[in-house]
C-alpha positions as CSV (number, residue, x, y, z in Angstrom):
1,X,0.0,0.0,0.0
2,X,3.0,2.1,0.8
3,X,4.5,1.7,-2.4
4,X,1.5,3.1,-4.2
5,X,0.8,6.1,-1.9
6,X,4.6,6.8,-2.7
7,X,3.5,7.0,-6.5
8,X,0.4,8.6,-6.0
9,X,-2.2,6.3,-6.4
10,X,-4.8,6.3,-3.8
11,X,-6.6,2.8,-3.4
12,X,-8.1,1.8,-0.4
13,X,-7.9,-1.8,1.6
14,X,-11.2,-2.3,0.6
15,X,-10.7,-2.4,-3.2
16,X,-7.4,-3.2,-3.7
17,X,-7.6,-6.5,-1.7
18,X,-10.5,-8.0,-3.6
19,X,-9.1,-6.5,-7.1
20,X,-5.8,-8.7,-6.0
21,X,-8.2,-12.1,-4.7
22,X,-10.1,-11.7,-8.2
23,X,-6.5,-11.7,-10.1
24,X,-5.4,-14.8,-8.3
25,X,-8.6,-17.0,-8.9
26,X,-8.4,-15.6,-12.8
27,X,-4.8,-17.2,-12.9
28,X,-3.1,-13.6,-13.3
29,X,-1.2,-13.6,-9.9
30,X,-0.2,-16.3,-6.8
31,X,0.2,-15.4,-3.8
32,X,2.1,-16.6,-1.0
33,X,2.6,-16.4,2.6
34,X,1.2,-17.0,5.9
35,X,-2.6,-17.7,6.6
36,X,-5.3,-15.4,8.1
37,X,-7.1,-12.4,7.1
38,X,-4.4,-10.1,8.4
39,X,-1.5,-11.6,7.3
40,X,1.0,-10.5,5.2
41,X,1.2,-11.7,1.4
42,X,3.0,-11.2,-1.4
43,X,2.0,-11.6,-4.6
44,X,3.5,-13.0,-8.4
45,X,2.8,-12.4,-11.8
46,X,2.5,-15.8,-13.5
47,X,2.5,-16.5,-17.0
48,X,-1.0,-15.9,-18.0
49,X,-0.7,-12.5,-15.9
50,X,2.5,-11.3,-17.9
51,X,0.1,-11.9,-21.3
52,X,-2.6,-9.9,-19.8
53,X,-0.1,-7.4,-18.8
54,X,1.1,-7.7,-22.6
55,X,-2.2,-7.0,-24.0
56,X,-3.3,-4.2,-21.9
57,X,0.3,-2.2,-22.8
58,X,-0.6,-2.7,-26.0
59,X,-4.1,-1.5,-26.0
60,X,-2.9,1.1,-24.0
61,X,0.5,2.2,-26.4
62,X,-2.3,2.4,-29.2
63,X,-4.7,4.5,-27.9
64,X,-1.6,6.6,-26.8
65,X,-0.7,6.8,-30.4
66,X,-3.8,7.5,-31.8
67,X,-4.3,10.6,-29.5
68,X,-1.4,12.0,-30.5
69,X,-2.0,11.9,-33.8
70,X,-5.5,13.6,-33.1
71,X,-3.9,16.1,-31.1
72,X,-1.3,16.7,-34.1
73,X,-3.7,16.8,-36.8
74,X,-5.7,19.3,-34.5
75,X,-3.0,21.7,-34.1
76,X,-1.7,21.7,-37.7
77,X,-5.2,21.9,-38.9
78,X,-5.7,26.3,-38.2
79,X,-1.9,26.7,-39.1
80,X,-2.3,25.1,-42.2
81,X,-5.3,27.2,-43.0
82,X,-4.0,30.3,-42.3
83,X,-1.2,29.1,-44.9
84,X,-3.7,28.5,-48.3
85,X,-5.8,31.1,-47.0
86,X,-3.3,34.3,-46.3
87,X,-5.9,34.5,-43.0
88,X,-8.0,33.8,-40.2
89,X,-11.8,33.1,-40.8
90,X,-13.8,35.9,-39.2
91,X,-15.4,33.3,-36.4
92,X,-12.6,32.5,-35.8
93,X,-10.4,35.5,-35.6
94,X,-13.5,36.8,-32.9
95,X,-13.4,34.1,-31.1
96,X,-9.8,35.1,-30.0
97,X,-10.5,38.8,-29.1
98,X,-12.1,39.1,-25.9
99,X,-15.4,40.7,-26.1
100,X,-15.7,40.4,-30.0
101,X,-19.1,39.2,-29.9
102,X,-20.3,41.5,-26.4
């Protein structure tokens, strides 16, 4: 729990316990140490885990491409407007002057 504060994720007992129970009956995780509802355990990634943990990265490494993309192509768009065009449409010229449309 410490080691998660310490990167900033806030996760209580209450749902990271469970979330880590569900992971180990999936097949994701094992867990060892000593018996009892307060002891301490530690917990492994097994095999099927690490291709879980495969997928998601690359689910998540795609999405991160495709934002950036739409944040590139959304950027470049007005610039390369203003480049055929010689200028700024009137909307949106008025848009950046405070009170244009008071």
């Amino acid at each position: 729990m410490r080691e998660l504060v310490h990167h900033g994720y806030a996760v209580s007992p209450g749902t990271l316990y469970p979330m880590l129970s569900r992971m180990e009956r999936d097949g994701w995780l094992r867990s060892s140490g000593a018996g009892g509802a307060k002891a301490r355990r530690s917990y492994r990634i097994t095999r099927q885990g690490a291709a879980v943990l495969e997928g998601l990265r690359a689910g998540i490494a795609e999405l991160k491409r495709e934002l950036d993309q739409a944040g590139r192509r959304r950027t470049r768009r007005p610039a390369a407007r203003l480049l055929r065009t010689g200028r700024e449409r009137p909307a949106r010229a008025a848009r950046r002057r405070p009170g244009a449309y008071s």
